[in-house]
mmJSON file of the N, C-alpha and C atoms, coordinates in Angstrom:
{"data_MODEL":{"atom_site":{
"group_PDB":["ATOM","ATOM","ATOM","ATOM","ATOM","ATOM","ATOM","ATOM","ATOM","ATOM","ATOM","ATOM","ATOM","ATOM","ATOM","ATOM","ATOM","ATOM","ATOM","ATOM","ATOM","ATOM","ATOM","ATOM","ATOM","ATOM","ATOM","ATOM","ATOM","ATOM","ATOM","ATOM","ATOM","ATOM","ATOM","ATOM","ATOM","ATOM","ATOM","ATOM","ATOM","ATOM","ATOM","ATOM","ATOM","ATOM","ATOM","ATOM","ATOM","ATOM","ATOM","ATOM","ATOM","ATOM","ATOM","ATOM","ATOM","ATOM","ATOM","ATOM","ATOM","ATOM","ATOM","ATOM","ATOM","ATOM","ATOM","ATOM","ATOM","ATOM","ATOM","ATOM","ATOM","ATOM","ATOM","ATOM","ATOM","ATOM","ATOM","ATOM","ATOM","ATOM","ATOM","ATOM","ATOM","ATOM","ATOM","ATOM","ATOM","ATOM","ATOM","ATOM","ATOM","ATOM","ATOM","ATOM","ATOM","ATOM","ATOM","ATOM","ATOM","ATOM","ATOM","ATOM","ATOM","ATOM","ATOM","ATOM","ATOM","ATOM","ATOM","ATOM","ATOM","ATOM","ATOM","ATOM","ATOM","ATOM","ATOM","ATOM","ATOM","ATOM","ATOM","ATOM","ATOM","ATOM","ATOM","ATOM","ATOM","ATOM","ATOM","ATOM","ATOM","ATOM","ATOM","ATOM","ATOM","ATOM","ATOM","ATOM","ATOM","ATOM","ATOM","ATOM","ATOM","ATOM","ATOM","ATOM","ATOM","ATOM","ATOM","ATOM","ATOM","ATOM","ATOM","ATOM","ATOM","ATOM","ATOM","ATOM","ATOM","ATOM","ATOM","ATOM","ATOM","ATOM","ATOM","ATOM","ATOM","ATOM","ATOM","ATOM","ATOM","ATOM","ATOM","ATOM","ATOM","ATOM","ATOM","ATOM","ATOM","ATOM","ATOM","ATOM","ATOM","ATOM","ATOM","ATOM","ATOM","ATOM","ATOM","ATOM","ATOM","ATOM","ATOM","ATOM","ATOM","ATOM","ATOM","ATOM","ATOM","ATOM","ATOM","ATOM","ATOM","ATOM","ATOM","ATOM","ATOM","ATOM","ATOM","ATOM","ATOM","ATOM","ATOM","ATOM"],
"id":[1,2,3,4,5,6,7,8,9,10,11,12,13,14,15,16,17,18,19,20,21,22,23,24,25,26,27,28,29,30,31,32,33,34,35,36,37,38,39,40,41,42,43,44,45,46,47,48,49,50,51,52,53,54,55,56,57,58,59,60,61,62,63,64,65,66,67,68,69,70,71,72,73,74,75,76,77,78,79,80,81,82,83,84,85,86,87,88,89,90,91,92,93,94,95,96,97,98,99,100,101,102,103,104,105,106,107,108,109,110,111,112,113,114,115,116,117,118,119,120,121,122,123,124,125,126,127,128,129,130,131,132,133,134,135,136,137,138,139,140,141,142,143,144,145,146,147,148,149,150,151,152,153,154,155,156,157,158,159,160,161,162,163,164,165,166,167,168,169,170,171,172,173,174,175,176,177,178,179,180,181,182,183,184,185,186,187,188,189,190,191,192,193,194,195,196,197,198,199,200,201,202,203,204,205,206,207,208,209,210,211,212,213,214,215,216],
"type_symbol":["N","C","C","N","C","C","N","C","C","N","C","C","N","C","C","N","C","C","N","C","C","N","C","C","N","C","C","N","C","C","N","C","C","N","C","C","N","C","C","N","C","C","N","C","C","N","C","C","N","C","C","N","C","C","N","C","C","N","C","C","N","C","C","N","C","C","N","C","C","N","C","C","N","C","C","N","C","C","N","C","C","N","C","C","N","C","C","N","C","C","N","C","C","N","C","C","N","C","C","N","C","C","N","C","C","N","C","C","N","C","C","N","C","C","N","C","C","N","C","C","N","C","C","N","C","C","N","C","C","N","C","C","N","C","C","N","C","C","N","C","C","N","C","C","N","C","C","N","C","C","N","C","C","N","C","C","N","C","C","N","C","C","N","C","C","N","C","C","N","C","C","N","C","C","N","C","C","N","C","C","N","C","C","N","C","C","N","C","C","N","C","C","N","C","C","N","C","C","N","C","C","N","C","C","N","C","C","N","C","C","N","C","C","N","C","C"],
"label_atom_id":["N","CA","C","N","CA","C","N","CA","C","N","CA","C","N","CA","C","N","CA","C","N","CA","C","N","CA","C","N","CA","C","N","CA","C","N","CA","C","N","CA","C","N","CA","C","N","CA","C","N","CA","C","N","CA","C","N","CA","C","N","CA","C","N","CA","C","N","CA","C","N","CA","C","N","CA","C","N","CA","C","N","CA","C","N","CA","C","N","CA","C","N","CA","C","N","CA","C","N","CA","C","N","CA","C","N","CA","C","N","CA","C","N","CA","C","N","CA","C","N","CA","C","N","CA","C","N","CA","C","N","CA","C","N","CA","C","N","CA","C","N","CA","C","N","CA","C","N","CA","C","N","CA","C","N","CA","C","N","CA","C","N","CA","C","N","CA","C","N","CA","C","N","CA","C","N","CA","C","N","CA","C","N","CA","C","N","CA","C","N","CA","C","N","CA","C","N","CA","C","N","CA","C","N","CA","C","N","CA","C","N","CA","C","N","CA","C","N","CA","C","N","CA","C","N","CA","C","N","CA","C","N","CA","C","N","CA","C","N","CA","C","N","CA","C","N","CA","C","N","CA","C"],
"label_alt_id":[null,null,null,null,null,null,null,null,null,null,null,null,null,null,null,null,null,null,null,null,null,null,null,null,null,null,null,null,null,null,null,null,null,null,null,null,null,null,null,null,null,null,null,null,null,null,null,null,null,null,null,null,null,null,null,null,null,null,null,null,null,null,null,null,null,null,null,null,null,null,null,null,null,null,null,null,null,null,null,null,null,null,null,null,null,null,null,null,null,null,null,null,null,null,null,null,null,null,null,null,null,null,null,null,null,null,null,null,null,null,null,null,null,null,null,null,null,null,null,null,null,null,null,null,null,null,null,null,null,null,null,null,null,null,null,null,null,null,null,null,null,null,null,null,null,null,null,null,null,null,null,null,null,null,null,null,null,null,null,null,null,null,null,null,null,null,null,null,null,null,null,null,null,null,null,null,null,null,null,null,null,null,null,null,null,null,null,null,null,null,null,null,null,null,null,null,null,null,null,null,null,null,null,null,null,null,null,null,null,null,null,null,null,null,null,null],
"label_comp_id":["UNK","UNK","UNK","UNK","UNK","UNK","UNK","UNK","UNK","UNK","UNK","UNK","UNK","UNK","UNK","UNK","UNK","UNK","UNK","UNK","UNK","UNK","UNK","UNK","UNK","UNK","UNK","UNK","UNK","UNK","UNK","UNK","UNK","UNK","UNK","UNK","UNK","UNK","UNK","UNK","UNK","UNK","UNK","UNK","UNK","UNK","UNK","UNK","UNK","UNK","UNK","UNK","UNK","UNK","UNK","UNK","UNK","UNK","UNK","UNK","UNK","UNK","UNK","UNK","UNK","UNK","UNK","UNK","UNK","UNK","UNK","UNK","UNK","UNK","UNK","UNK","UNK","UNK","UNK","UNK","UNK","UNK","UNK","UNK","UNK","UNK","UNK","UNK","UNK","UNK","UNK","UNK","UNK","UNK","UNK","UNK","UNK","UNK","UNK","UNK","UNK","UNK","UNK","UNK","UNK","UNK","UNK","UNK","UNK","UNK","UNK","UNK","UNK","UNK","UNK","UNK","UNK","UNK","UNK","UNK","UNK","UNK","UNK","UNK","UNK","UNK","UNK","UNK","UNK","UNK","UNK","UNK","UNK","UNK","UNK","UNK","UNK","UNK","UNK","UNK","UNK","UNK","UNK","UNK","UNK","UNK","UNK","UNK","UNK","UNK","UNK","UNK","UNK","UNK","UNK","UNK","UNK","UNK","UNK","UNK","UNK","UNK","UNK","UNK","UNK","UNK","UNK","UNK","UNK","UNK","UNK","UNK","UNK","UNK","UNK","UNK","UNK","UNK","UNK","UNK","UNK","UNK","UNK","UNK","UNK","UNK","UNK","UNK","UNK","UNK","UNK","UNK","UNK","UNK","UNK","UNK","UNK","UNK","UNK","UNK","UNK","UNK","UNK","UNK","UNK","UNK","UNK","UNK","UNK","UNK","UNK","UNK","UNK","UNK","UNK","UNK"],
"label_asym_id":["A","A","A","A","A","A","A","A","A","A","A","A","A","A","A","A","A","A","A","A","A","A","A","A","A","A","A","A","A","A","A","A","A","A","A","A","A","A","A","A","A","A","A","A","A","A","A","A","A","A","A","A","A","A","A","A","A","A","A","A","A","A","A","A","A","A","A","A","A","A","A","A","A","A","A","A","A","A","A","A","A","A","A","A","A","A","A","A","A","A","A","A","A","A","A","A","A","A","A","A","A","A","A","A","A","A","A","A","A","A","A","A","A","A","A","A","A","A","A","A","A","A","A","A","A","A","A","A","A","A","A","A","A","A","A","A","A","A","A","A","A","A","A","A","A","A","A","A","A","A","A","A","A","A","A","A","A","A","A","A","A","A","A","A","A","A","A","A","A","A","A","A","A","A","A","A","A","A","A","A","A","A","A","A","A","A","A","A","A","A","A","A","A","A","A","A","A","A","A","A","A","A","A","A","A","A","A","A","A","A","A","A","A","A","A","A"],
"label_entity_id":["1","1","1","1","1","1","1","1","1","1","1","1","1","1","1","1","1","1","1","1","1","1","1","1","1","1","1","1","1","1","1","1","1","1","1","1","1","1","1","1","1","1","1","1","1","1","1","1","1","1","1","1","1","1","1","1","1","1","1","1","1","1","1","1","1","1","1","1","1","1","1","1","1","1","1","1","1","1","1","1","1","1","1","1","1","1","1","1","1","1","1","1","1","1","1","1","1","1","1","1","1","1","1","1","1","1","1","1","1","1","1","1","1","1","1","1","1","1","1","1","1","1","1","1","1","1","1","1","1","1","1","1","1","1","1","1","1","1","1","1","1","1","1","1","1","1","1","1","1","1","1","1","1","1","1","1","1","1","1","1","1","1","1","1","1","1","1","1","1","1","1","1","1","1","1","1","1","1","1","1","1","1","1","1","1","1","1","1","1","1","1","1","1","1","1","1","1","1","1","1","1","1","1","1","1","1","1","1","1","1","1","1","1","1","1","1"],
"label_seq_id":[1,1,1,2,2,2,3,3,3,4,4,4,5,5,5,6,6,6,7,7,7,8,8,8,9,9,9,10,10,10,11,11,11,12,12,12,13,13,13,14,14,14,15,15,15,16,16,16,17,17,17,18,18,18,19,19,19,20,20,20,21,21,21,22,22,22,23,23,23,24,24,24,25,25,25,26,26,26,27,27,27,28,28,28,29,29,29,30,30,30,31,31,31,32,32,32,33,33,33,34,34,34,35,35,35,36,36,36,37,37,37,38,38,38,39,39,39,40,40,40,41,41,41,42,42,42,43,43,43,44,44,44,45,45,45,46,46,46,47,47,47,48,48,48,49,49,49,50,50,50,51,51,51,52,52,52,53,53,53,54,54,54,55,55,55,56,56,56,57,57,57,58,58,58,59,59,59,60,60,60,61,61,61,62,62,62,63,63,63,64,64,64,65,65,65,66,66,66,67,67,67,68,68,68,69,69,69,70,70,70,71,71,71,72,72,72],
"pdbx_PDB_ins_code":[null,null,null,null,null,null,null,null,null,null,null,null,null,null,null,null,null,null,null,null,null,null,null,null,null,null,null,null,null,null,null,null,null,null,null,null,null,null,null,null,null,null,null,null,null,null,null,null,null,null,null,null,null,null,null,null,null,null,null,null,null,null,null,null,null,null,null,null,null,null,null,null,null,null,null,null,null,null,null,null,null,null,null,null,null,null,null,null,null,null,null,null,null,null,null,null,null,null,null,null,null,null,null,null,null,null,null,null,null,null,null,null,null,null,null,null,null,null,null,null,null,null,null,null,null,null,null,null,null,null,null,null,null,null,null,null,null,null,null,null,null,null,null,null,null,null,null,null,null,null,null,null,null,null,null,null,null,null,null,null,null,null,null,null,null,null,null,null,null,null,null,null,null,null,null,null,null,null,null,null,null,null,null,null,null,null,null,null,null,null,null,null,null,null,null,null,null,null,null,null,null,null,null,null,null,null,null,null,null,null,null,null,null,null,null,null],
"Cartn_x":[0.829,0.0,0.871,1.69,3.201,3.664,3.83,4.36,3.503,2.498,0.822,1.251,1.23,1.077,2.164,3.536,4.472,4.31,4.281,3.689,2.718,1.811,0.763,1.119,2.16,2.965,3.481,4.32,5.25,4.627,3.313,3.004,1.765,1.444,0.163,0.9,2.609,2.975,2.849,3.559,3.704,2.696,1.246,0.093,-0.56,-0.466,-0.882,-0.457,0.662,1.022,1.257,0.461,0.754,0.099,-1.279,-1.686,-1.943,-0.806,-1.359,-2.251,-2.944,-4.042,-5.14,-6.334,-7.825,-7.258,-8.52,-8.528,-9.507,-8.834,-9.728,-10.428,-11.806,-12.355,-12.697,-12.441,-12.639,-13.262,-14.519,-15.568,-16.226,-16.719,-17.737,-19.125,-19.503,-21.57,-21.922,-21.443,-21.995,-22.243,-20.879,-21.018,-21.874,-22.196,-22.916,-24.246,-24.998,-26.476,-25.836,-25.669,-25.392,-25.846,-24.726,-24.934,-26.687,-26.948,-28.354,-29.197,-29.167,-30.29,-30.06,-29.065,-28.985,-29.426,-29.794,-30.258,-31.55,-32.075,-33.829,-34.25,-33.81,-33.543,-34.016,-33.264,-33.207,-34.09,-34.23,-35.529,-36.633,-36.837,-37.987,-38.762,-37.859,-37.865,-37.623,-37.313,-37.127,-38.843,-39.152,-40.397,-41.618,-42.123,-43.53,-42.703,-41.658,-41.445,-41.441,-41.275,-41.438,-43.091,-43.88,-45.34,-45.581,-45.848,-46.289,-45.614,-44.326,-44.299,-44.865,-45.057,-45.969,-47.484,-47.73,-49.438,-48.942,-48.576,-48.5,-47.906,-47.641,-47.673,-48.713,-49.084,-50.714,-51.891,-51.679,-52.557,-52.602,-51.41,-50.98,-51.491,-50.809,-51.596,-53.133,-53.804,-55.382,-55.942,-55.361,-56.081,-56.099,-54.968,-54.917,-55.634,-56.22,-56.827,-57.93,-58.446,-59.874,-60.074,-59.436,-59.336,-59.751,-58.806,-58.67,-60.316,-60.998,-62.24,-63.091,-63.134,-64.108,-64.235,-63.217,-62.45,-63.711,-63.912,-63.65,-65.325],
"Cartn_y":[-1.189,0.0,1.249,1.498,2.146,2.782,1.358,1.759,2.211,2.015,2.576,3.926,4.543,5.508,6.508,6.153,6.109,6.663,5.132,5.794,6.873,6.941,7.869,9.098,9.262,10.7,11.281,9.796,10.834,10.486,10.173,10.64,11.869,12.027,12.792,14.684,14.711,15.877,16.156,15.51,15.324,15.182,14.702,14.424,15.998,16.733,18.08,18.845,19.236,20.266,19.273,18.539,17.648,18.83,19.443,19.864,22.036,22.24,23.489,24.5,24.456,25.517,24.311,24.538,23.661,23.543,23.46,23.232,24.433,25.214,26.773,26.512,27.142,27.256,28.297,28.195,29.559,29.559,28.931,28.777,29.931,30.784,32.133,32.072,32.943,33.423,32.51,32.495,31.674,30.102,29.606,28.171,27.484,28.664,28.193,27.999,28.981,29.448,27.898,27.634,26.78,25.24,24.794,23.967,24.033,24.857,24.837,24.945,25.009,25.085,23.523,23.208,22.003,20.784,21.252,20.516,20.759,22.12,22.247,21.298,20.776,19.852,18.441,18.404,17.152,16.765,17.912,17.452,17.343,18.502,18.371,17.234,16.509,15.25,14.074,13.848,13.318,13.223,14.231,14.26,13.284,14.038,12.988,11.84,11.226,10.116,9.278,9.756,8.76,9.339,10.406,10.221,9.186,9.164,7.577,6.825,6.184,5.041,4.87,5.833,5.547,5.128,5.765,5.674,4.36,3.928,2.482,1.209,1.604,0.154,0.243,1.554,1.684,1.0,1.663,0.574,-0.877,-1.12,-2.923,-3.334,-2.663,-3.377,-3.04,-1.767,-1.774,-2.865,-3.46,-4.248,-5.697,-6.179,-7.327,-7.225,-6.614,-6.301,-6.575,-5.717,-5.886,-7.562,-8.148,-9.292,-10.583,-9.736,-11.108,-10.744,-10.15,-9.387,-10.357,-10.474,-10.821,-12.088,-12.917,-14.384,-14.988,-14.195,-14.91,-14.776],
"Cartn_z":[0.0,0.0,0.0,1.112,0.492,-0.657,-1.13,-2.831,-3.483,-3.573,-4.318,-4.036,-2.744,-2.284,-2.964,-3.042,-3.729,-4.75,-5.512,-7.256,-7.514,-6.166,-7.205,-6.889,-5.774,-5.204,-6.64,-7.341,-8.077,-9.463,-9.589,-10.444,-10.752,-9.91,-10.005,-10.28,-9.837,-9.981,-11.558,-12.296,-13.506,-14.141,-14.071,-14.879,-14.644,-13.958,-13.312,-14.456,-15.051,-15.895,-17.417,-17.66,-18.824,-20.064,-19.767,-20.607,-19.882,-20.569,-19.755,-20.076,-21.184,-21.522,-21.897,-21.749,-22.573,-23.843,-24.509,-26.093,-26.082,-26.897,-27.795,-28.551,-28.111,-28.942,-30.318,-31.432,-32.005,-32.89,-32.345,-33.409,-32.985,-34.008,-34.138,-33.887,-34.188,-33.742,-34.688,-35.847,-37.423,-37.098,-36.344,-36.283,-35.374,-34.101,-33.49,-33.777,-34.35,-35.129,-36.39,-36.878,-38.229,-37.084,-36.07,-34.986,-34.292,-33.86,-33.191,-34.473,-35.581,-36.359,-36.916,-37.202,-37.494,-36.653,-35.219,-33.783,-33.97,-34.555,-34.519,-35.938,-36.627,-37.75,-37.714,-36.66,-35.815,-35.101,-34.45,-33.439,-34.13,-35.13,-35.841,-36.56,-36.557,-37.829,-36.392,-35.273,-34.233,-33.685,-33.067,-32.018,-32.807,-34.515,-35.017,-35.322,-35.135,-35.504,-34.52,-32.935,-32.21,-31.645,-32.055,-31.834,-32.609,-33.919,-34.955,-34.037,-33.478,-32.695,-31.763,-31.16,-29.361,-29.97,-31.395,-31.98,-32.226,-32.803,-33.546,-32.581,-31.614,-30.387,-29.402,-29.7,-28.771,-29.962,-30.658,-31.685,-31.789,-31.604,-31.701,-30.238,-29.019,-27.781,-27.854,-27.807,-28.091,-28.656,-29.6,-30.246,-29.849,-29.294,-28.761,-27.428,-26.742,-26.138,-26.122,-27.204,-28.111,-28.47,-28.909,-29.481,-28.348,-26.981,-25.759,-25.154,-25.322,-24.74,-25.738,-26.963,-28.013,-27.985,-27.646,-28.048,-26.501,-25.29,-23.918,-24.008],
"occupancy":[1.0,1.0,1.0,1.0,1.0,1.0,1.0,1.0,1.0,1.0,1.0,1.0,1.0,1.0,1.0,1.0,1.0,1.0,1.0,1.0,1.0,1.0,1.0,1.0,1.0,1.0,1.0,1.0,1.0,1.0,1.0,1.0,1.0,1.0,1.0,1.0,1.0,1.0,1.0,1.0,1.0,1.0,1.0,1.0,1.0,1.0,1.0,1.0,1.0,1.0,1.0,1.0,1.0,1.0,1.0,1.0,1.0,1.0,1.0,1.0,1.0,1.0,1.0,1.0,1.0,1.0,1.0,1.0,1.0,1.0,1.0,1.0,1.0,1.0,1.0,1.0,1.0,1.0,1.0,1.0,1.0,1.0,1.0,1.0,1.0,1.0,1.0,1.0,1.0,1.0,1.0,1.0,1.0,1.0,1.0,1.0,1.0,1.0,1.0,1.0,1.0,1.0,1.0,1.0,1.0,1.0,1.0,1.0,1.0,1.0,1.0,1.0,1.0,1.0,1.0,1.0,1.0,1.0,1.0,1.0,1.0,1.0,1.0,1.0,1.0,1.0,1.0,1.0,1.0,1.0,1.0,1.0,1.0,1.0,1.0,1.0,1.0,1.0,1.0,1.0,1.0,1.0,1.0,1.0,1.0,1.0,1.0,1.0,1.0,1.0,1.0,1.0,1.0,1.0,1.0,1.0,1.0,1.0,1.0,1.0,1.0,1.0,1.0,1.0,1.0,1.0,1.0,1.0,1.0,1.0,1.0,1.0,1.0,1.0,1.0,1.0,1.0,1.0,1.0,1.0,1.0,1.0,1.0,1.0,1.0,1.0,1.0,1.0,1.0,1.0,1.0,1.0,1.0,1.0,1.0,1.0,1.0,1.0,1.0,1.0,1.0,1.0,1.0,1.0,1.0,1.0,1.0,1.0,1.0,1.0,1.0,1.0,1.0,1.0,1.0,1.0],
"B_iso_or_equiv":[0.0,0.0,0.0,0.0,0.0,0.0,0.0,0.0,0.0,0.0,0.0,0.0,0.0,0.0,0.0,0.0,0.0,0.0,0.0,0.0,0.0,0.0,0.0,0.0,0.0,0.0,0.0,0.0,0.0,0.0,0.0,0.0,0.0,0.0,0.0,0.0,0.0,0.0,0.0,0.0,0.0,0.0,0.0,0.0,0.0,0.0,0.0,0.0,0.0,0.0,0.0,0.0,0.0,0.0,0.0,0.0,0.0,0.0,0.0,0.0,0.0,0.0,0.0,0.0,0.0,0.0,0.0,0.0,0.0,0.0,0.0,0.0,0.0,0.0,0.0,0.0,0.0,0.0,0.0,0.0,0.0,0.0,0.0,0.0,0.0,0.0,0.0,0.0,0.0,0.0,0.0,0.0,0.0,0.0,0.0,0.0,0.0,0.0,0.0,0.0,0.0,0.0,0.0,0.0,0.0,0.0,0.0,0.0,0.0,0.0,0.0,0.0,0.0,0.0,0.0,0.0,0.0,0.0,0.0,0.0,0.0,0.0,0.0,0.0,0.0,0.0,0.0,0.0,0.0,0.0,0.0,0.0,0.0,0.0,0.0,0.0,0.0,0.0,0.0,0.0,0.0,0.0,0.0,0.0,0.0,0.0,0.0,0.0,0.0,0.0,0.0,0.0,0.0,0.0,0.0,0.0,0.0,0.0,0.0,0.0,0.0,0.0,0.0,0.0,0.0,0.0,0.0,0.0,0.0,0.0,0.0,0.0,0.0,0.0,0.0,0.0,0.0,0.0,0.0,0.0,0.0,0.0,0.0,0.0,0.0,0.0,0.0,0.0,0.0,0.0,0.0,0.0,0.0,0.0,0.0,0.0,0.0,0.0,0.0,0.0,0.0,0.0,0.0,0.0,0.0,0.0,0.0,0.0,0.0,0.0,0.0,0.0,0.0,0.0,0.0,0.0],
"pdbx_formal_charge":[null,null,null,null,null,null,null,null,null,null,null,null,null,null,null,null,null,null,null,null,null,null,null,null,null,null,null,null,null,null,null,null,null,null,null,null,null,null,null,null,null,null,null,null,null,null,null,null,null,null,null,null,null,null,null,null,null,null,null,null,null,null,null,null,null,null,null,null,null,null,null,null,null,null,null,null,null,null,null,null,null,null,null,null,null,null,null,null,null,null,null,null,null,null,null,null,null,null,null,null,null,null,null,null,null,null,null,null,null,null,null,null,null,null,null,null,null,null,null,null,null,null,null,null,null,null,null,null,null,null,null,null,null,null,null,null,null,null,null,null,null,null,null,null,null,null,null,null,null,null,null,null,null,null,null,null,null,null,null,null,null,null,null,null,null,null,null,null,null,null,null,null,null,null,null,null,null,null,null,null,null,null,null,null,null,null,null,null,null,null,null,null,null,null,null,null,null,null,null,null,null,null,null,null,null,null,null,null,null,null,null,null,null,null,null,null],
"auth_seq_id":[1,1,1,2,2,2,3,3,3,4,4,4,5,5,5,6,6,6,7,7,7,8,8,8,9,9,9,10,10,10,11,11,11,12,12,12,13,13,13,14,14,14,15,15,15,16,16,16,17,17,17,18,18,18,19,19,19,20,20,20,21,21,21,22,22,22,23,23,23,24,24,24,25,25,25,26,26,26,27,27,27,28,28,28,29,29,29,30,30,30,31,31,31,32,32,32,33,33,33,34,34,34,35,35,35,36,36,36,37,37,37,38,38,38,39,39,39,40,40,40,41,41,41,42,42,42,43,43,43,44,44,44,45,45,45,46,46,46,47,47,47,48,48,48,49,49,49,50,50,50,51,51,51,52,52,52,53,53,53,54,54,54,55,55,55,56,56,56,57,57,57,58,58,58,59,59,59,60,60,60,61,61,61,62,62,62,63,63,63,64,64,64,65,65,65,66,66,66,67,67,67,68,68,68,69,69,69,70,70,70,71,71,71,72,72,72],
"auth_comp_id":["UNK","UNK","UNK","UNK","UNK","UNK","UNK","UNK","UNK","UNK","UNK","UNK","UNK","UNK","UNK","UNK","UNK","UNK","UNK","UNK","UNK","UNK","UNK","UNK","UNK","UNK","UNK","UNK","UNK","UNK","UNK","UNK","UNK","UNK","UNK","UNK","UNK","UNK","UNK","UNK","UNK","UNK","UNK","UNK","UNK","UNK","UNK","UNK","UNK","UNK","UNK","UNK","UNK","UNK","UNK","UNK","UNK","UNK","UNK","UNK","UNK","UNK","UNK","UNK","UNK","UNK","UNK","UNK","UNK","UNK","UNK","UNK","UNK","UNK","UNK","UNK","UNK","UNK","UNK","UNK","UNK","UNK","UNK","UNK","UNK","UNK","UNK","UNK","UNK","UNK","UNK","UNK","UNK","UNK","UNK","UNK","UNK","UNK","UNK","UNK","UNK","UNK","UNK","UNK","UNK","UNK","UNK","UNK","UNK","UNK","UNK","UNK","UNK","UNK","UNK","UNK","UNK","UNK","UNK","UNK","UNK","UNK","UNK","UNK","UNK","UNK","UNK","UNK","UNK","UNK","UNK","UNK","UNK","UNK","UNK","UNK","UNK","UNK","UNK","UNK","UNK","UNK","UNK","UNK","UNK","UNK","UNK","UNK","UNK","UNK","UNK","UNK","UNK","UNK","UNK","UNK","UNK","UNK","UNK","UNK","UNK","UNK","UNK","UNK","UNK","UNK","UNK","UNK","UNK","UNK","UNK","UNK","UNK","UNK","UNK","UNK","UNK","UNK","UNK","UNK","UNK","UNK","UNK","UNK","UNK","UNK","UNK","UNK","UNK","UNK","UNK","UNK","UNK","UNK","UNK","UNK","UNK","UNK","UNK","UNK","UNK","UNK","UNK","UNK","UNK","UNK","UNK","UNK","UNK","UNK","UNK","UNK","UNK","UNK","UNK","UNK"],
"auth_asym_id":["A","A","A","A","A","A","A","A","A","A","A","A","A","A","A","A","A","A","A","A","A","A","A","A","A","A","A","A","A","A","A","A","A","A","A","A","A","A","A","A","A","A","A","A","A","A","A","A","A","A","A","A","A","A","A","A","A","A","A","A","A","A","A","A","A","A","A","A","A","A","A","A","A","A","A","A","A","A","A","A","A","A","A","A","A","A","A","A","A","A","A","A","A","A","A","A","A","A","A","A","A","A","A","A","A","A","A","A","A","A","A","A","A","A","A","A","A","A","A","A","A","A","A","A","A","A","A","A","A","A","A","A","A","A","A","A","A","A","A","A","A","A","A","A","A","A","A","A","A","A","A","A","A","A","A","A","A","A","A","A","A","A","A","A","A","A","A","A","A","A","A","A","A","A","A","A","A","A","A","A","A","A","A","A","A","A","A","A","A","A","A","A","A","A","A","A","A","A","A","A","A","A","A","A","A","A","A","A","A","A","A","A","A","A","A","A"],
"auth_atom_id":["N","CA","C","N","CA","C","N","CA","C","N","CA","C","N","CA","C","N","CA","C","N","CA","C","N","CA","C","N","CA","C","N","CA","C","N","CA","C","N","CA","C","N","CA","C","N","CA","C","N","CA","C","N","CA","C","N","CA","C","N","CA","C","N","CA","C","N","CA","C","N","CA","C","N","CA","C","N","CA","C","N","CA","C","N","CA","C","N","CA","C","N","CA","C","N","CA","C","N","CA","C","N","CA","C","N","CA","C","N","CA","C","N","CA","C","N","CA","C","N","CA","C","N","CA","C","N","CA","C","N","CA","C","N","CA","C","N","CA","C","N","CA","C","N","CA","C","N","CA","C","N","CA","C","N","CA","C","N","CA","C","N","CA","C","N","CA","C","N","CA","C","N","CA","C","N","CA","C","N","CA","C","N","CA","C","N","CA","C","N","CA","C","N","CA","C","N","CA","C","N","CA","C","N","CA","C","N","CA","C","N","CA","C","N","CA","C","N","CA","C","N","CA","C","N","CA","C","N","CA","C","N","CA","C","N","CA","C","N","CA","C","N","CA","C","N","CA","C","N","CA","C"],
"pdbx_PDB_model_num":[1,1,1,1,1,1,1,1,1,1,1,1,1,1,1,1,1,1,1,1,1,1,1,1,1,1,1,1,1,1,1,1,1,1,1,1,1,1,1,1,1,1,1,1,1,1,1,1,1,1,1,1,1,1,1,1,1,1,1,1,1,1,1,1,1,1,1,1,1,1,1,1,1,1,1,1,1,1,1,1,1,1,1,1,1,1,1,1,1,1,1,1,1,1,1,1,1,1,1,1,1,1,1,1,1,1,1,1,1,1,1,1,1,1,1,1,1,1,1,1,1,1,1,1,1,1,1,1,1,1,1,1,1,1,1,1,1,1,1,1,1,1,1,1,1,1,1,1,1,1,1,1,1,1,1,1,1,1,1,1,1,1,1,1,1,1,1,1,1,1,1,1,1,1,1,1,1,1,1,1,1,1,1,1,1,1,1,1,1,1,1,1,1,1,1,1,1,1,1,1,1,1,1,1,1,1,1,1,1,1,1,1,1,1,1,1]
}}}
C-alpha cells in the first residue's frame, strides 16, 4: 500500500502540468447558429417520428386487447 502511495505521489505531480491551456475554442456566432439550427432539424424530424411510434404500439396493444375481450 506504500508503494501505491508512492507511485501515485510521483506521479500525479507530472500528470498536473501535462496539458497546460484547454482546447480553444474559435468557433464564431456563425457556427454556433449553423450547430443549433442544425439541432432544430433534428428534433424536428425526431419528435412525429417517435409520436407515430408511441401511436403504432398503442394501436398494436389496443387491439390485442380488443381481441382477448371478443375471443372470452
Amino acid at each position: 500500500m506504500k508503494a501505491l502511495a508512492t507511485i501515485i505521489g510521483l506521479i500525479a505531480p507530472a500528470t498536473a502540468f501535462a496539458s497546460t491551456a484547454g482546447r480553444e475554442d474559435s468557433s464564431g456566432l456563425f457556427v454556433w447558429i449553423f450547430l443549433g439550427f442544425c439541432a432544430l432539424i433534428i428534433t424536428a424530424q425526431v419528435v412525429p417520428a417517435a409520436l407515430m411510434f408511441f401511436g403504432l404500439a398503442k394501436g398494436i396493444a389496443g387491439k390485442r386487447t380488443v381481441n382477448a375481450i371478443a375471443k372470452s
